[in-house]
Backbone bond lengths (Angstrom), bond angles and torsions (degrees), N, CA, C in turn:
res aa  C-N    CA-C-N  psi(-1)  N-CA   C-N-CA  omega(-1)  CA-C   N-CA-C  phi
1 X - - - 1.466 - - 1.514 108.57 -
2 X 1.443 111.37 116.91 1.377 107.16 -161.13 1.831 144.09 49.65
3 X 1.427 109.89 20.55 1.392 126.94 -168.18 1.259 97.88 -98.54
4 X 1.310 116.92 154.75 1.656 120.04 -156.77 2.061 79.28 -104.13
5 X 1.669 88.12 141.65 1.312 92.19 173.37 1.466 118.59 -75.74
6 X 1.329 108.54 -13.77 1.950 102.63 176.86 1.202 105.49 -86.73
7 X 1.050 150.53 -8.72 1.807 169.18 131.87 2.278 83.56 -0.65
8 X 1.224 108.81 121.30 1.208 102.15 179.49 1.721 120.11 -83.44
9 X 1.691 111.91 -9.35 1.265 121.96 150.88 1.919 121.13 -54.41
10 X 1.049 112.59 -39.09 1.406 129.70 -166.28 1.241 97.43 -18.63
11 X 1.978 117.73 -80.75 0.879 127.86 -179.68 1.480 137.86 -29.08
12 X 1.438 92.79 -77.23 1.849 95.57 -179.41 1.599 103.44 -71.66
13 X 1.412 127.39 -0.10 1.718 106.38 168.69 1.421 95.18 -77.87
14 X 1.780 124.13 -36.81 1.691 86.60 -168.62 1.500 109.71 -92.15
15 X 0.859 109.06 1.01 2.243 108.15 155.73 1.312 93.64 -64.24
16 X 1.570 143.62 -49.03 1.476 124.65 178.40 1.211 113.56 -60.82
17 X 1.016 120.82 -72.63 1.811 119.64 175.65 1.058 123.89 -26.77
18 X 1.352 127.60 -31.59 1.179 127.94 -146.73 1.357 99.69 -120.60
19 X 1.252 135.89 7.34 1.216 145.78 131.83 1.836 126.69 -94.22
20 X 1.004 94.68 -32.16 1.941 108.28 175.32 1.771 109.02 -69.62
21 X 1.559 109.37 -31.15 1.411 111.02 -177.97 1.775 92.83 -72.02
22 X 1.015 141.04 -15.19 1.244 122.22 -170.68 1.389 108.91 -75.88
23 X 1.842 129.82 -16.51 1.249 126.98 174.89 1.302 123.95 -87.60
24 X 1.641 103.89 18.48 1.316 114.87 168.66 1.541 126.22 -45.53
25 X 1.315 111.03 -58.24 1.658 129.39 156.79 1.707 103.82 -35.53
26 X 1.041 130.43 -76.41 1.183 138.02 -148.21 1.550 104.98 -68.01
27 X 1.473 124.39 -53.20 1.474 130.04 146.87 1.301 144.11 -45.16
28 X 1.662 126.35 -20.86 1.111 133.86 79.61 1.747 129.28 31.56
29 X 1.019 98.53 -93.94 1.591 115.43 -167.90 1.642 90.42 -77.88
30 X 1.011 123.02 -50.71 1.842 122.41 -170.62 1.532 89.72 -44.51
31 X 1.458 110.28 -79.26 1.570 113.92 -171.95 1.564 119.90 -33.81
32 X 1.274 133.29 -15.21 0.724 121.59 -148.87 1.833 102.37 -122.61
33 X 1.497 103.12 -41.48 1.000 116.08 158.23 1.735 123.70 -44.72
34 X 1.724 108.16 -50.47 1.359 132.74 178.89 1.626 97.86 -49.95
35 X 1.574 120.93 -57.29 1.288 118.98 -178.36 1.489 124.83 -54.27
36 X 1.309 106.77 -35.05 1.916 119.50 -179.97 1.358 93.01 -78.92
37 X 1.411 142.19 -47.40 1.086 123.46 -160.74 1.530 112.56 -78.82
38 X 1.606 113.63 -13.89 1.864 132.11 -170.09 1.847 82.43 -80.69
39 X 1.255 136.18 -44.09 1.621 141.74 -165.62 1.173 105.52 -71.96
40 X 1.424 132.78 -52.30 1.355 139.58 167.72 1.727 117.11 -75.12
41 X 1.281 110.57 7.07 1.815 105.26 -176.72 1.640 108.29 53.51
42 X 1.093 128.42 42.38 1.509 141.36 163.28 1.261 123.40 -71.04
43 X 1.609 139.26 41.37 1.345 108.73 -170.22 1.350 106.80 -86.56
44 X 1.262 150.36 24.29 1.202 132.42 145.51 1.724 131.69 -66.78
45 X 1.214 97.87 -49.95 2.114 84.28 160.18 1.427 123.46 -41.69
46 X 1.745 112.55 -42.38 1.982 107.80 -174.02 1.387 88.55 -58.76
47 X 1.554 115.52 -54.70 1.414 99.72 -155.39 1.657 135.61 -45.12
48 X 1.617 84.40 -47.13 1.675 100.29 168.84 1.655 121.09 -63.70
49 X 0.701 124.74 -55.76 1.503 146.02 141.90 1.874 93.10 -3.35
50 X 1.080 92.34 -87.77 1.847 90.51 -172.31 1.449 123.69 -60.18
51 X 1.868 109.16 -27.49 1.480 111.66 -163.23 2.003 91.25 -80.77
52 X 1.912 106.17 -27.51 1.973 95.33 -173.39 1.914 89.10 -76.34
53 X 1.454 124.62 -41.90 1.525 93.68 167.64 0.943 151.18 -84.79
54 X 1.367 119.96 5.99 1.698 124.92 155.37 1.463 110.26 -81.05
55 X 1.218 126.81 -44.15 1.407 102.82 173.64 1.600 128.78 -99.57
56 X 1.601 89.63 35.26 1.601 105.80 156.41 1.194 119.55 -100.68
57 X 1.110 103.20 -33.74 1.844 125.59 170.83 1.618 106.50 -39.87
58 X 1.459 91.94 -74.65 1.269 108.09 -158.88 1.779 99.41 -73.11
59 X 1.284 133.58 -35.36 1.313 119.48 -178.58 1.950 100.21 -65.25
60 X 1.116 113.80 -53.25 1.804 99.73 175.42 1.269 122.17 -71.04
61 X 1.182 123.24 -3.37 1.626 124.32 172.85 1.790 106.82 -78.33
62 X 1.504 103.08 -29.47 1.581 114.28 162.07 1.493 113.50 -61.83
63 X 1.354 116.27 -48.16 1.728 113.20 -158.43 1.556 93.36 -79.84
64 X 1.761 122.49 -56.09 1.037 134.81 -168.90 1.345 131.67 -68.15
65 X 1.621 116.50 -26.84 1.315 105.60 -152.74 1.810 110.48 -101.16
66 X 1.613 110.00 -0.13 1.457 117.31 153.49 1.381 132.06 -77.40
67 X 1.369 103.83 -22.95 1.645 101.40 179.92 1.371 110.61 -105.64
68 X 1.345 133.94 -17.21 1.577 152.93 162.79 1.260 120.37 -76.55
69 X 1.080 110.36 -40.85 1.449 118.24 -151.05 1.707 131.19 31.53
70 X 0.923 131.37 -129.21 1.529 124.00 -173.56 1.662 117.25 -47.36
71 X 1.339 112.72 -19.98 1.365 126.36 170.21 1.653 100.02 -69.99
72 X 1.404 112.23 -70.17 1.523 119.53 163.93 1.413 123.83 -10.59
73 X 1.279 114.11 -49.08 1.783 135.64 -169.76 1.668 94.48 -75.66
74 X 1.240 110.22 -75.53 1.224 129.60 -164.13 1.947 113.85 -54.92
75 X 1.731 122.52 -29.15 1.444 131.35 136.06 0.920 106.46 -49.68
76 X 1.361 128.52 -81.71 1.724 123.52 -152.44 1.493 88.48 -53.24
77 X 1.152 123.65 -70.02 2.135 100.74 -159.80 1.640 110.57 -53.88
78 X 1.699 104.62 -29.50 1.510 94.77 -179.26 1.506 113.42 -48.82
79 X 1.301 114.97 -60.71 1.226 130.10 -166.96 1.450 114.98 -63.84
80 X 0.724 130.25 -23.13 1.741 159.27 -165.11 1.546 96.93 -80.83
81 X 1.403 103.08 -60.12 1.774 105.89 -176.58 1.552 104.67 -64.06
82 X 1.109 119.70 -48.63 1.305 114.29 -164.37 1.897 116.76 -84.80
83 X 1.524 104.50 10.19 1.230 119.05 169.79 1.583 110.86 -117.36
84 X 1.326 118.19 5.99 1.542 147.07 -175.38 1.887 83.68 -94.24
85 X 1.286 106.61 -81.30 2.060 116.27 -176.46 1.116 109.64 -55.39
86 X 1.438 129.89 -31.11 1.200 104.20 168.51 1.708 140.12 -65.60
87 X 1.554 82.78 -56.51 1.652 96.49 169.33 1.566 116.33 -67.52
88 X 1.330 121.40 17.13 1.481 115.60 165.57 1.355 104.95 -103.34
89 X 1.626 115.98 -43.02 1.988 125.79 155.95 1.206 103.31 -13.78
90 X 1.299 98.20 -70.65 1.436 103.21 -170.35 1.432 129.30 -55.06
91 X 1.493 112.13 -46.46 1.184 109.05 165.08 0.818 138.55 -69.08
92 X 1.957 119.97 -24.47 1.685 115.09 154.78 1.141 148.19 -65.74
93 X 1.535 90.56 -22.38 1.311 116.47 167.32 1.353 120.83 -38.03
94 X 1.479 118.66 -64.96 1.782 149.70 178.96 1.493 80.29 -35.91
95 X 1.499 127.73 -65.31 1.660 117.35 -126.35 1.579 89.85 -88.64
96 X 1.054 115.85 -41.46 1.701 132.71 -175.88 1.212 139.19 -75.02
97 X 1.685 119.30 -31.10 1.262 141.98 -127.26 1.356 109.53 -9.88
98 X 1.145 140.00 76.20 1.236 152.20 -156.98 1.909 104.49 -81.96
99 X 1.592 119.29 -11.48 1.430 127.15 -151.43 1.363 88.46 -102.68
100 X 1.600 142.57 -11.99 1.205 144.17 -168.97 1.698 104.30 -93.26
101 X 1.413 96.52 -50.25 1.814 93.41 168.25 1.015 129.64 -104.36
102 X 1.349 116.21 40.61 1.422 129.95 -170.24 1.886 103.73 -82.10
103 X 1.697 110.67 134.33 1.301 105.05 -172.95 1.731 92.31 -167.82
104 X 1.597 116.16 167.37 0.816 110.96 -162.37 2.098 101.32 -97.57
105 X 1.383 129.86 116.83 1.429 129.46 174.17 1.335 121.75 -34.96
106 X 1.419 109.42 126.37 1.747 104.77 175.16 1.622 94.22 -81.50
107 X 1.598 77.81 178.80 1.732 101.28 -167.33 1.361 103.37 -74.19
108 X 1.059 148.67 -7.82 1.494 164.27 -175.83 2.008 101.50 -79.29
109 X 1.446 93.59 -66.88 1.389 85.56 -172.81 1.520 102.35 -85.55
110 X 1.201 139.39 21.25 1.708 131.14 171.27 1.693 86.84 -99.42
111 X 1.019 120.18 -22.62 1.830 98.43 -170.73 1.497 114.92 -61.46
112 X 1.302 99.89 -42.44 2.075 87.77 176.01 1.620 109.62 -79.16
113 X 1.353 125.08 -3.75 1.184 121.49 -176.11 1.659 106.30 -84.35
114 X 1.406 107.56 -32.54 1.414 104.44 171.42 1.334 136.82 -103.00
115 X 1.569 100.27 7.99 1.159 134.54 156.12 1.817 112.71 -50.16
116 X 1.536 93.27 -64.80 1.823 88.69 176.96 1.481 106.20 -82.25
117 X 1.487 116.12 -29.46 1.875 113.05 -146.91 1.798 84.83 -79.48
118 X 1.419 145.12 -1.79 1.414 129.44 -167.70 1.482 86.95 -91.22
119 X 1.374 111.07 -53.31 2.120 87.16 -168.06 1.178 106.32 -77.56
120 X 1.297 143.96 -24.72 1.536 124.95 150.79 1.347 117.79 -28.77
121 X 1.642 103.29 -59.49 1.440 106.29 -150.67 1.802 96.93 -66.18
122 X 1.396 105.43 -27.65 2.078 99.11 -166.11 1.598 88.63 -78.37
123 X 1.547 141.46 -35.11 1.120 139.06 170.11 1.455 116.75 -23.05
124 X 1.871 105.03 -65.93 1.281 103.62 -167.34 1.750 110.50 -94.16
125 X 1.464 120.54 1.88 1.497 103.04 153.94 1.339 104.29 -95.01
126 X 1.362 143.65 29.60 1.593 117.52 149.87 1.507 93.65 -105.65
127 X 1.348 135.34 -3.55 1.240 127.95 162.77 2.091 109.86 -59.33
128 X 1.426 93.04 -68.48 1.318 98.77 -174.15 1.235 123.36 -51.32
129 X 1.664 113.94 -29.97 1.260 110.36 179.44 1.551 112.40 -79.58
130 X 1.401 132.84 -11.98 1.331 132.85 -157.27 1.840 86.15 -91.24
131 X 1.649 101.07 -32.23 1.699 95.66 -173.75 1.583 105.61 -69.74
132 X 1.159 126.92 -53.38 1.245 132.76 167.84 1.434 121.00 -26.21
133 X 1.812 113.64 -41.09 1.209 119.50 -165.25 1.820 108.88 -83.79
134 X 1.422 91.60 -15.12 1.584 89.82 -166.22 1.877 90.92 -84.18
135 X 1.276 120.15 -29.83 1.205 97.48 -175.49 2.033 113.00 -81.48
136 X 0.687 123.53 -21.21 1.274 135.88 160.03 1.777 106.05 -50.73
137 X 1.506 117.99 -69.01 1.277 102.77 178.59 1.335 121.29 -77.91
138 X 1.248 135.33 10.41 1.331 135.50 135.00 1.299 127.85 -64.83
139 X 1.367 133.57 -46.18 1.146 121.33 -167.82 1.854 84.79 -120.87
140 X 0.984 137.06 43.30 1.612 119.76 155.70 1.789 112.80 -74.82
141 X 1.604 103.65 -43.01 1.832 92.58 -172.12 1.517 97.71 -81.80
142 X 1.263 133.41 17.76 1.567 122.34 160.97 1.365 130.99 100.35
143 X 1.382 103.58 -6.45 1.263 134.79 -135.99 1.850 92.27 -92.40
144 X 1.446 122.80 90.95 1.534 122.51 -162.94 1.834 90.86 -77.46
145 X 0.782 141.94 -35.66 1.721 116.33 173.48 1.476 108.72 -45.40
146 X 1.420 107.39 -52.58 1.293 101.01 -147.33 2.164 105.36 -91.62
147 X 1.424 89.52 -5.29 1.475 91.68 153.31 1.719 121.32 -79.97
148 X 0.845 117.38 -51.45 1.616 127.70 166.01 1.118 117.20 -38.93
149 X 1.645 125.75 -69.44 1.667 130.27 149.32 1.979 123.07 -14.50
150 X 1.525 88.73 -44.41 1.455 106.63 -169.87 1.624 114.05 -60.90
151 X 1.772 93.22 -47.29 1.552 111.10 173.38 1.350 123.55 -50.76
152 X 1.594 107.31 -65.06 0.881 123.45 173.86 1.873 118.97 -41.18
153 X 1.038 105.13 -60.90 1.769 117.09 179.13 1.595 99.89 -72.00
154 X 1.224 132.93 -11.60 1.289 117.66 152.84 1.386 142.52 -92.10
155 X 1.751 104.00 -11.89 1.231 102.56 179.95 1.660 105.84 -94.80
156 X 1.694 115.45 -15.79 1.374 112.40 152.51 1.944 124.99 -56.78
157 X 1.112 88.90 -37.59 1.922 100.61 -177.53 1.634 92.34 -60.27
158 X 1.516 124.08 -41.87 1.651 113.92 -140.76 1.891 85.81 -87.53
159 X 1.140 116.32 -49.88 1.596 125.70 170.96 1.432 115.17 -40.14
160 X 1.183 114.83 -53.93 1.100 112.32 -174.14 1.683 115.95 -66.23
161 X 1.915 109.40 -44.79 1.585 125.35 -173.70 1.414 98.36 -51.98
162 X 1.675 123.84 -30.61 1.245 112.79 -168.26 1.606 121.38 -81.16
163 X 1.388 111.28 -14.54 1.613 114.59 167.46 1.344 110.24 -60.31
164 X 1.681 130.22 -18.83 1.456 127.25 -179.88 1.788 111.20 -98.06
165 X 1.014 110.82 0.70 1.254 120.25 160.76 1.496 129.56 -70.11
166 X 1.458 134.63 -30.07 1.514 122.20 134.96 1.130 145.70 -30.56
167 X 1.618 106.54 -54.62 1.342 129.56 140.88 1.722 131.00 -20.01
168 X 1.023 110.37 -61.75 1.556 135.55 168.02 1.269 118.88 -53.93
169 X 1.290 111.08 -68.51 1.467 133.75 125.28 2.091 130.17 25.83
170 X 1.363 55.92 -94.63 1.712 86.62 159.48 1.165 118.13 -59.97
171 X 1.245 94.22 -70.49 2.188 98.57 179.91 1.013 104.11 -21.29
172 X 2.113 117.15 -67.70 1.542 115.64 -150.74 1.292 118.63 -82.92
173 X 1.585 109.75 0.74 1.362 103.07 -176.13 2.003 99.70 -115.44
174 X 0.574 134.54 -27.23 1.799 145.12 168.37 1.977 114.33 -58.90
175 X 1.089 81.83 -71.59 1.439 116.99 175.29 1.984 101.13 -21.34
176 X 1.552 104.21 -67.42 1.489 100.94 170.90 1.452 135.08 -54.96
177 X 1.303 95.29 -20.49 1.596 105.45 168.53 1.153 99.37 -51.16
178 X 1.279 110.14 -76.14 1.584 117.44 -145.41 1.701 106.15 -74.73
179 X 1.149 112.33 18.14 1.585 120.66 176.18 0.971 117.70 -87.80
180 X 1.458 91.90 -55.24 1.654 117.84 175.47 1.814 118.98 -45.06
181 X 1.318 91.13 -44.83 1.565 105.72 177.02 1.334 118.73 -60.08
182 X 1.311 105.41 -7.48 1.939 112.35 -173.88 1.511 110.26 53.78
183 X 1.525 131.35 -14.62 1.076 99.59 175.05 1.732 134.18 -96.67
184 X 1.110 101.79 106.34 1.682 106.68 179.45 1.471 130.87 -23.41
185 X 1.749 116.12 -26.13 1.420 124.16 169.96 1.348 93.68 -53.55
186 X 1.728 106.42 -69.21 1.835 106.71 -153.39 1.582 116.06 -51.47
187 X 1.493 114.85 -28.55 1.208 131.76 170.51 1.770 122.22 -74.55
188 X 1.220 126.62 -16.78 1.252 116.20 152.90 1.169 120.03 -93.21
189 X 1.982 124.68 -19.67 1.629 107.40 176.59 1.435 112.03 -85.90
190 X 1.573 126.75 -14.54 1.392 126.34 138.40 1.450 115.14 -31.67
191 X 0.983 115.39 -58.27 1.898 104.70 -166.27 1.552 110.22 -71.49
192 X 1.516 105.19 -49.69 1.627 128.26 -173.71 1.749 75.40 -57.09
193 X 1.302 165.81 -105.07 1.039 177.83 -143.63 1.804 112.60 -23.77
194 X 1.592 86.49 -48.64 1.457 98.20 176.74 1.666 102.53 -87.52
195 X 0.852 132.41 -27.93 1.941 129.01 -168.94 1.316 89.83 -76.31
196 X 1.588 136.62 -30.07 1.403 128.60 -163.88 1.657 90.99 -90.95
197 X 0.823 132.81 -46.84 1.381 124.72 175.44 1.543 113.33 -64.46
198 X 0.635 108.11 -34.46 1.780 127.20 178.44 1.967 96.31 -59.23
199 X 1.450 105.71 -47.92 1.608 96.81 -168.01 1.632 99.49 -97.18
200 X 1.237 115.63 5.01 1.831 102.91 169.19 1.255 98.66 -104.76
201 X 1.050 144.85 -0.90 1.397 147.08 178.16 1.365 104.96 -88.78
202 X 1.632 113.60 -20.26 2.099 113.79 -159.62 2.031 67.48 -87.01
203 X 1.487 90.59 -58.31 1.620 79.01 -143.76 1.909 106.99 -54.38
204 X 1.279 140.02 -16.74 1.439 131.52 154.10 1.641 106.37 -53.07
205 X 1.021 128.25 -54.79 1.447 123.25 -166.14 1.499 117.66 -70.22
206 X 1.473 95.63 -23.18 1.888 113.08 170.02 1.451 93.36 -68.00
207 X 1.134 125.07 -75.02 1.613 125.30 -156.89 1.932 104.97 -55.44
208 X 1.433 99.42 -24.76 1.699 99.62 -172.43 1.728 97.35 -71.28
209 X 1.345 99.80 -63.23 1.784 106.37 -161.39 1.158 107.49 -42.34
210 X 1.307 108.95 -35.97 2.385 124.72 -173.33 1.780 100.12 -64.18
211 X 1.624 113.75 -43.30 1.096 118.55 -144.40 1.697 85.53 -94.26
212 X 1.477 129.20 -12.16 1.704 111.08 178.33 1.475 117.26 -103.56
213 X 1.444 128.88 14.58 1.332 121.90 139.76 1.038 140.41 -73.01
214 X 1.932 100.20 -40.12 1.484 113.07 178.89 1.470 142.32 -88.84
215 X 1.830 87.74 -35.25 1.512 97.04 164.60 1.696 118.13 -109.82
216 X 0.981 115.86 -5.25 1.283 133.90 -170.70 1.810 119.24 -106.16
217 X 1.001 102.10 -11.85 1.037 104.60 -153.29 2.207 115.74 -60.23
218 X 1.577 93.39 -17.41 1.266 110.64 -169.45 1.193 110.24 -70.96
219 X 1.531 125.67 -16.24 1.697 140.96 -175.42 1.933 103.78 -56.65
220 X 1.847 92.65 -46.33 1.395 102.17 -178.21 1.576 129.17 -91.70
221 X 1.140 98.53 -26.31 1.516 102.20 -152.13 1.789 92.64 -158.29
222 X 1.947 125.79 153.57 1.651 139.13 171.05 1.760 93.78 -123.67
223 X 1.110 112.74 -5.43 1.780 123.62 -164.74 1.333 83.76 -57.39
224 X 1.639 145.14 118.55 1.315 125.81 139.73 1.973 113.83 -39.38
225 X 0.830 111.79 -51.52 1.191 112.73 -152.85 1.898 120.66 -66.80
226 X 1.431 85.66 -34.46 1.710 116.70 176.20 1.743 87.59 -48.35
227 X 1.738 110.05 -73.67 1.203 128.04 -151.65 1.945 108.35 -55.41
228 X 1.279 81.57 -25.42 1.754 98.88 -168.91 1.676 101.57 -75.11
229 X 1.364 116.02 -32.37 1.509 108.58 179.50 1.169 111.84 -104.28
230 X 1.740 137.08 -11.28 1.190 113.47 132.42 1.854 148.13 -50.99
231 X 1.261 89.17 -24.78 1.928 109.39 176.68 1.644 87.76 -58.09
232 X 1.272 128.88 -42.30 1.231 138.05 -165.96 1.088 135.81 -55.98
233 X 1.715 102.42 -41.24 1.852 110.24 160.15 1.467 107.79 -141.01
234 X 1.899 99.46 61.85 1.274 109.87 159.38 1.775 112.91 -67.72
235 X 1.679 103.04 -42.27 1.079 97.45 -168.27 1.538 120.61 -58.41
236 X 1.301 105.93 -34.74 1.483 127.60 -159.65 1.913 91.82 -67.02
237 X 1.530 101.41 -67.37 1.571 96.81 177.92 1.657 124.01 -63.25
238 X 1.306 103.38 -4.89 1.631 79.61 170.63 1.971 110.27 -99.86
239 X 1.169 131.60 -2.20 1.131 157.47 159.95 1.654 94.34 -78.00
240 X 0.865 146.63 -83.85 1.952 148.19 140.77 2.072 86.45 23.27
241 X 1.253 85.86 -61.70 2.049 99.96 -140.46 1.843 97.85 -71.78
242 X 1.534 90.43 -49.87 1.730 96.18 168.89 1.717 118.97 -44.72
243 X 1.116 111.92 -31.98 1.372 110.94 -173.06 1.363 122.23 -82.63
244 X 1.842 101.51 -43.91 1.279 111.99 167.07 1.653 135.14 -62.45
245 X 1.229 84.28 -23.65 1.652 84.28 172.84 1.525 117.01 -92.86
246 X 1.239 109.76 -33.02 1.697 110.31 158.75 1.518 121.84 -56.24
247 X 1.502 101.22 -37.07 1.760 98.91 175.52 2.072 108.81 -82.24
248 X 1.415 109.35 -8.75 1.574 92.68 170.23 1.056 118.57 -81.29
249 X 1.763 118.92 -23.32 1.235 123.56 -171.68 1.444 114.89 -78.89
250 X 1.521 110.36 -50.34 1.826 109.48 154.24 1.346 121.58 -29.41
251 X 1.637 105.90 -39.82 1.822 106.49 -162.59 1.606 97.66 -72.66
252 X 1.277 118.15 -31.57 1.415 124.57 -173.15 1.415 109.96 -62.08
253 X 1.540 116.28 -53.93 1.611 130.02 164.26 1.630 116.49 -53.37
254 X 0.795 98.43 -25.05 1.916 107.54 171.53 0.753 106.57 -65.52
255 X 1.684 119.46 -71.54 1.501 125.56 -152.41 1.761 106.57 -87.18
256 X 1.683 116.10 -22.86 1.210 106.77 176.10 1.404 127.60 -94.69
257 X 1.671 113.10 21.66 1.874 138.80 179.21 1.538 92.63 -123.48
258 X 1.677 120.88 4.82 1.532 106.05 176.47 1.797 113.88 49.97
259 X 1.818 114.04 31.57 1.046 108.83 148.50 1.494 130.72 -90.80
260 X 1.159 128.89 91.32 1.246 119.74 -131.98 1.598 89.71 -110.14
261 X 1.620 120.15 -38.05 1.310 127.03 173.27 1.916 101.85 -48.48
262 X 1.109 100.10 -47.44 1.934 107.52 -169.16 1.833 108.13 -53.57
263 X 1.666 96.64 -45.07 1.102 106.27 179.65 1.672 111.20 -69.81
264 X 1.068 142.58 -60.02 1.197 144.94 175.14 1.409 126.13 -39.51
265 X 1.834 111.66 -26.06 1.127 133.89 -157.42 1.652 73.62 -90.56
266 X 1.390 124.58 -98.69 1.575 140.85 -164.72 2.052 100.61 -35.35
267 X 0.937 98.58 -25.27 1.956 92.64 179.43 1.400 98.55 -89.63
268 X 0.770 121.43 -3.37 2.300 128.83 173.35 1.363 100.68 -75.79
269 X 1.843 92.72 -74.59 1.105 101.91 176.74 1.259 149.77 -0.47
270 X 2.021 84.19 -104.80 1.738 108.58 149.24 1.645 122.68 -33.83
271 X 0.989 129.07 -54.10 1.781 140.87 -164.81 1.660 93.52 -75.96
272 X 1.262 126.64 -27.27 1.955 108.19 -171.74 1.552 62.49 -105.53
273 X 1.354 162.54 -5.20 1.265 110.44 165.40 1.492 123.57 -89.82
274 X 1.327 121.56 1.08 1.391 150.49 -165.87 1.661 90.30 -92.29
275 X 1.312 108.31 -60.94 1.517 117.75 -168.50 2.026 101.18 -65.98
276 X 1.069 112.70 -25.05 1.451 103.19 -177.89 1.300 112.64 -85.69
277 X 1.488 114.69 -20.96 1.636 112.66 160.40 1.305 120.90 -91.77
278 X 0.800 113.48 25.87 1.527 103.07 164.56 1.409 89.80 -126.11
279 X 1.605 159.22 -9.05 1.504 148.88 138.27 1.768 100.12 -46.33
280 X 1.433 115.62 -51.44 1.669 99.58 -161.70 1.643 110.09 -88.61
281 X 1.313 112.96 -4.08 1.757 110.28 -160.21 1.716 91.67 -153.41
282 X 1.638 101.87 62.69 1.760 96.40 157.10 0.957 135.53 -60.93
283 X 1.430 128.63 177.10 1.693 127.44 -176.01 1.600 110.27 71.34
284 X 1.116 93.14 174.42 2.098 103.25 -172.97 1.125 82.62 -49.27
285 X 1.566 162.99 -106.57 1.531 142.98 -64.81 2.170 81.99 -104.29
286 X 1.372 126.03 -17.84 1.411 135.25 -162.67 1.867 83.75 -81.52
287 X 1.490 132.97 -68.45 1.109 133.20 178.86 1.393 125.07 -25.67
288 X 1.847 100.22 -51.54 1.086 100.94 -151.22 2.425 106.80 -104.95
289 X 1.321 87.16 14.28 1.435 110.57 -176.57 1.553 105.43 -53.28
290 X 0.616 115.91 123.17 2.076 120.34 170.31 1.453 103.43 -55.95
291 X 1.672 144.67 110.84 1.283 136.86 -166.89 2.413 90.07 -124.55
C-alpha cells in the first residue's frame, strides 16, 4: 500500500501477502470467537488458541522457512492461524455446544447487534488503515534503511501495545459489573484502578522501547545504519507507546459503559490526527510522530 515498486522489499512482500491474505477467514473467526469468549469470562479457549498457534508457527517456520523462504514464513503463519481457530472451536464448543443450535439470525435480532458492531466496526478500519499508512509513509520515497528501521520499531510498538490489552480486556468485561451495581464509588475506583495500572505499564514499556535501540538492538538488526535511524524516533515512539496504551485502555472503558458514540468519536479523532502527520512530516520521523 503505497510502497515504491523499486523498494527491493517490493517483491517478496507481495509473495507474503499473497499467501498470508489467505488467513483472512481464520483471523476472522479468532476475533470473533475472542469476543464470545471476553462475554462469557472464558480465558481459557484464547489461551489454547494461541499456545496450538504459536507452536505451529514456530514448528513450520523450522520445516519451511529454509527451503521457501519468505513464502515459507508467510505458510507457516497461514497455517498456524487456522490451526489457532480451530482448536479454540473446539474448545468452545465443549462449554457451549453452540453446533446444535446453530441457524442463520433474522433481521430483528441483527439490529442491536449492528447497532454496537458498526462503530466498532468503522473504529477498527480507521485503525487498520492508519497502520497501513504508516507503512506506506515509510517506505514510499524508497528509502530501504528507513523501511527496515520502520519494521523493526514496529514490531517492538505491536509487542509491546499487546501487554495493554488485558487491561482493555478487563475494562469490557468487569466494568459491567460494577454498573450494574448503580453505585458510582465502585465505578470510579474501577477506572482510577485501571489508569494506575495503565501508568505502571507506560512507564515498563517506556524503559523497554528506550532499551531496544540501544541495548537491544542486536535481537533485530548488525546494520549500523538501520540501528542509527531507529535511535532516531526512539523518542517519538516511546511517547507513540504512552498514548497507545492509554487509548486501549479507554477503548475498553468505552466499549464496556456501552459508550460507544464516545468511543467512535476519540478513534476519528485520534486517526485524522495520525493521518495529518503523516501529510505534514513524511518519511520515518512522520510515522513515528506522537499524534
Amino acid at each position: 500500500f503505497g510502497m515504491s515498486a523499486k523498494l527491493a522489499s517490493f517483491k517478496p512482500a507481495c509473495e507474503y501477502l499473497d499467501i498470508r491474505s489467505l488467513a483472512f477467514p481464520a483471523i476472522l473467526g479468532q476475533n470473533v470467537i475472542i469476543g464470545t469468549c471476553l462475554g462469557i469470562k472464558d480465558t481459557r479457549t484464547p489461551m489454547i488458541g494461541i499456545i496450538v498457534s504459536s507452536l505451529t508457527n514456530i514448528a513450520l517456520d523450522a520445516l519451511l522457512v529454509s527451503s521457501w523462504g519468505i513464502r515459507g514464513v508467510a505458510l507457516a503463519t497461514m497455517l498456524a492461524s487456522y490451526a489457532g481457530v480451530c482448536s479454540m472451536l473446539v474448545s468452545i464448543n465443549r462449554r457451549l455446544h453452540f453446533w446444535k443450535d446453530w441457524r442463520i439470525p433474522s433481521l430483528q435480532e441483527l439490529v442491536p447487534f449492528l447497532q454496537i458492531s458498526s462503530a466498532l466496526f468503522i473504529g477498527a478500519t480507521c485503525a487498520g488503515l492508519t497502520t497501513s499508512l504508516t507503512s506506506r509513509t515509510a517506505s514510499a520515497a524508497g528509502d530501504l534503511v528507513a523501511a527496515a528501521a520502520h519494521q523493526v520499531a514496529l514490531q517492538t510498538w505491536w509487542m509491546l501495545s499487546f501487554i495493554a490489552s488485558p487491561l482493555s480486556l478487563a475494562s469490557q468485561s468487569l466494568l459491567p459489573k460494577y454498573l450494574m451495581s448503580k453505585s458510582r464509588r465502585s465505578v470510579r475506583k474501577f477506572v482510577g484502578t485501571m489508569m494506575l495500572l495503565t501508568a505502571g505499564l507506560n512507564a515498563i514499556t517506556t524503559v523497554i522501547q528506550w532499551a531496544v535501540p540501544h541495548h537491544l538492538s542486536s535481537l533485530f538488526t548488525t546494520d549500523a545504519a538501520v540501528i542509527s535511524a531507529i535511535r532516531e524516533i526512539t523518542l517519538f515512539a516511546c511517547l507513540s507507546q504512552l498514548g497507545v496504551n492509554f487509548g486501549q485502555v479507554m477503548d475498553g472503558i468505552f466499549i464496556g459503559s456501552s459508550m460507544f458514540r464516545h468511543y467512535l468519536r476519540v478513534m476519528l479523532i485520534a486517526n485524522l490526527a495520525t493521518w495529518m502527520t503523516f501529510w505534514n512530516f513524511p518519511g520515518l520521523q512522520g510515522v513515528h510522530q506522537p499524534s
